[in-house]
N, C-alpha and C positions, 0 to 999 in steps of 0.2 A: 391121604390128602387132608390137613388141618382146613381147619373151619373159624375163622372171624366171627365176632359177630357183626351185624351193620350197625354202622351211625345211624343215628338218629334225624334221619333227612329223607324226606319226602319226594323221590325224584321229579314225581310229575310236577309237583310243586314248583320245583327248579324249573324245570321247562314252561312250566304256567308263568314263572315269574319273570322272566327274560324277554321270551316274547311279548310281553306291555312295554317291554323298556326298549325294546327297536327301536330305530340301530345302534341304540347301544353308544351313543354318540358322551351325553350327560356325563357317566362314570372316565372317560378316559381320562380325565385329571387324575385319576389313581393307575387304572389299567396301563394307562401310555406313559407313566414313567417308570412302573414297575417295568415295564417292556424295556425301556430306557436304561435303567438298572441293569436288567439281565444281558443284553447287548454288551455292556460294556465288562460286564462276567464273561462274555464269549468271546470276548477281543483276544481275553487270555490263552483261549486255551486254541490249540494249532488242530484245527478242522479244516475243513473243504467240503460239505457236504453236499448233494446232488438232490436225494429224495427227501423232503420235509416234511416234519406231520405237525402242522397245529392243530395240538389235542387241546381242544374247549376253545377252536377258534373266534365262537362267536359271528361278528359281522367282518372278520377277516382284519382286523385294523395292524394287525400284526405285518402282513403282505408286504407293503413297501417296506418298511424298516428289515425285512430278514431280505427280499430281494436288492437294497441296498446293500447290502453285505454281500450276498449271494446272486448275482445277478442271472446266476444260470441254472439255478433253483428249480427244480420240478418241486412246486408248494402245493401239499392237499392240507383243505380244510376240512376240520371235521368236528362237529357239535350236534349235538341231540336235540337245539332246538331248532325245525323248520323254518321258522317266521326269519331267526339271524340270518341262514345260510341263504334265505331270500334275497336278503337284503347285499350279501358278500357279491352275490350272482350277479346284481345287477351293476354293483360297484363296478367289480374285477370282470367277471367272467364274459360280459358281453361287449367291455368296449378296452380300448388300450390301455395300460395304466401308466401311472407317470414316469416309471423309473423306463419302461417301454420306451413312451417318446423320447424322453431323455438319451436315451443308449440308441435310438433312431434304426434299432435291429428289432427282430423276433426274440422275445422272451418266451419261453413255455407257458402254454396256459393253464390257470392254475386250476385245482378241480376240487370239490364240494361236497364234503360227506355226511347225512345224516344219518348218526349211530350212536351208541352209547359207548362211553371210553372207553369201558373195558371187556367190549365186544366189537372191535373195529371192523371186522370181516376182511381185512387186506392180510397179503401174502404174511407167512412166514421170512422173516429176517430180510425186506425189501428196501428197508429203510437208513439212512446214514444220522439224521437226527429226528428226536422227538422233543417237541419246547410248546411248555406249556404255560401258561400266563395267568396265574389269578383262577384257575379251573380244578383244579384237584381236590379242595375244601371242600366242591359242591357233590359230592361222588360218596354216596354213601358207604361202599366196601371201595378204600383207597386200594388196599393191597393188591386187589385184582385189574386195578389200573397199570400200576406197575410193573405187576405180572404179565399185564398185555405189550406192555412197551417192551419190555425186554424181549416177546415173543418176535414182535417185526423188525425191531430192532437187527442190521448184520452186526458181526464182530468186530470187536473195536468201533462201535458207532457210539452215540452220547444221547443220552435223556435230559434232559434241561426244564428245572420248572422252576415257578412260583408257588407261595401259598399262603393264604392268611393261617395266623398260630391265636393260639388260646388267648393272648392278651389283647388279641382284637378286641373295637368295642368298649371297653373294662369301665368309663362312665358312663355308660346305656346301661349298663348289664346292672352296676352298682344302683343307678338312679329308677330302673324297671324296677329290683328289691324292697329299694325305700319304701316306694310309692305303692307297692305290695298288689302290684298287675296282676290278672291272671292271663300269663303267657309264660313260655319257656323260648329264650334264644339261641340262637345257632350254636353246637357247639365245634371245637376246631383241635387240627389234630398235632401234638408238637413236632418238630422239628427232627429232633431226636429219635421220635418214633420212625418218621419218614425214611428215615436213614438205616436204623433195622430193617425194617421192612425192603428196603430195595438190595442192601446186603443179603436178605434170605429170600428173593426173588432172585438171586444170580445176579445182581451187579458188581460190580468191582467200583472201590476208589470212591466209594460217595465220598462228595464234601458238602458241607452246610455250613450253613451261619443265616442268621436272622437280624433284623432292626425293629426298631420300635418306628414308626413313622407319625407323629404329633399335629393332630388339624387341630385349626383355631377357629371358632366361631363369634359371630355375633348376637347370633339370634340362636335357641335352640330350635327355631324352626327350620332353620339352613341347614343345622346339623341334621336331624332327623329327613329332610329331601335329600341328601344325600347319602344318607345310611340307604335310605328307600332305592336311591339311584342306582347303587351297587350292588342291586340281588330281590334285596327283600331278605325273610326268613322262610324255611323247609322245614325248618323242627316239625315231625306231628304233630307236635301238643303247642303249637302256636295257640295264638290267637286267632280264629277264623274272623273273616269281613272286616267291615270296616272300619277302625275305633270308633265310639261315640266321640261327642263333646268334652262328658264327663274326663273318660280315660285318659284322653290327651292330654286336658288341661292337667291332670295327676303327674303325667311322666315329662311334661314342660319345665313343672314349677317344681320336681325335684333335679329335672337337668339344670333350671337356674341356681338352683341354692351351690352348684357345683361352678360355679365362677371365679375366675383366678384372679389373682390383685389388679392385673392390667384390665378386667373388664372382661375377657373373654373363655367362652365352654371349652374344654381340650375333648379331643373324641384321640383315643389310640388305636392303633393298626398295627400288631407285629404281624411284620411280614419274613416269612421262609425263603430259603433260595437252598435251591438242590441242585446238583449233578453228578451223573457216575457212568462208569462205562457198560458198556456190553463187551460179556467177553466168555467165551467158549467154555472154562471153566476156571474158579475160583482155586489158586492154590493155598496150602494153609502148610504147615510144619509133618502132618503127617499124610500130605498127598493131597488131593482133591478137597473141596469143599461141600458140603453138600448143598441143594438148592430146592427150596420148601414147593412143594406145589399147595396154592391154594383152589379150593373151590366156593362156589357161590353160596351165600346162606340160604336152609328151607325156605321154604317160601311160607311167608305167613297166615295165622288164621285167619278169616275174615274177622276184622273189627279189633285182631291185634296188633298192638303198635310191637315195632322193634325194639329189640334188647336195650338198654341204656350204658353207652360206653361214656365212660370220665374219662375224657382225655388228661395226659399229665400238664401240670400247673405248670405257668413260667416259671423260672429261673426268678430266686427273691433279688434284685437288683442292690439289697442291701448288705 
């Protein structure tokens, strides 16, 4: 069994970071149209499926939008922070939801898991889809996420994600440089890689493609509440607390010098989009395929940070 090493992401972190941001409402100008995007990538492709897993469901915002597709939908949420599924609980699970009234019948009710993604603890192959939204980035060994999906995943069922890619970011990243921080930011995993990776976890057919997605600001201070709104950073080697005065006004006044002729800071977002099938076994020219197992990294020493993975560079657009 090969051995990864982990990204460089802090999980509790992630958990720590999330739960401030309950419900989670702030960031859906990104999340709910990435979700929006991905919907309209599933229009394509000829499903029906019955059991649903949103992996890294958060505060469930996901719910009505796949239940609007699927109105007969058995939907498990499932995410590692507490405080969100809190919050999904009281949205969804204790009173009717809309697409309910609407349909004026019994929907299945939906049900709420706190786990790590790539320890679900649900059945072997129970599953028709897994769709994930903007949560794979945050998962320090991806591969083993993968590897889980495929595990519940039945045959011929579909995996469906998002994911933010290396060119996230790239004037934060640039302007943090300049201004000669000391922090390290998130790093992200390409696109490309993703797509190995679930090819040697046993999928079949991935497809990918990514975009660049371009926000305008006016203020670097907007930008920055919203970098803030979307996560936060997990790097270990963040920055711990709270910036000073100093710090800010540093990584401000080199996000202004990055102003474009009409006035306004650009922040870039590439965003990944994956799917591929589950399927009993992978055929190749000389018979079967073979299909990697992975297992989890050591565990580490006290007071050591994890291995430092470089993810690969975008694509030079030139």
């Amino acid at each position: 069994m090969p051995q990864l090493p982990r990204l460089p992401i802090d999980s509790q972190a992630v958990t720590r970071q999330f739960a401030r941001r309950a419900p989670l409402d702030a960031p859906q100008f990104l999340y709910g149209e990435i979700a929006q995007r991905m919907l309209r990538r599933l229009s394509y492709i000829r499903i029906d499926p019955h059991d649903i897993l949103d992996a890294g469901c958060g505060a469930a915002h996901a719910l009505d939008p796949l239940r609007a597709r699927y109105p007969d939908q058995r939907y498990i949420g499932l995410d590692a922070c507490e405080t969100l599924l809190d919050t999904a609980r009281e949205r969804y699970a204790t009173k009717p939801g809309f697409w309910h009234r609407l349909r004026n019948k019994p929907t299945p009710k939906p049900a709420f898991i706190q786990a790590d993604l790539a320890e679900t603890g649900l059945p072997d192959e129970s599953l028709d889809l897994v769709w994930s939204n903007l949560a794979l980035h945050w998962h320090p060994e991806p591969h083993l996420v993968l590897q889980e999906w495929r595990r519940v995943l039945r045959n011929d069922a579909l995996a469906m994600y998002s994911s933010l890619g290396p060119g996230t970011f790239r004037e934060l990243r640039e302007a943090l440089a300049e201004a000669d921080l000391d922090t390290r930011p998130m790093e992200f995993v390409d696109m490309h890689d993703f797509g190995d990776l679930m090819l040697q976890v046993g999928f079949a057919d991935p497809v990918m493609d990514q975009e660049i997605i371009t926000l305008t600001y006016k203020t670097a201070d907007k930008l920055l509440e919203d970098v803030r709104a979307l996560g936060g950073n997990p790097h270990p080697e963040r920055r711990r607390g709270l910036p000073g005065r100093a710090w800010r006004e540093r990584l401000v006044r080199a996000l202004e010098r990055r102003r474009h002729a009409d006035g306004t800071i650009h922040l870039s977002l590439e965003v990944a989009y994956g799917h591929a099938w589950r399927v009993a076994a992978r055929r190749g020219v000389f018979g079967d395929l073979p299909v990697t197992t992975f297992k989890r990294a050591r565990p580490l020493e006290p007071g050591k940070q994890p291995p430092r993975v470089v993810p690969r560079k975008p694509d030079d657009p030139s």
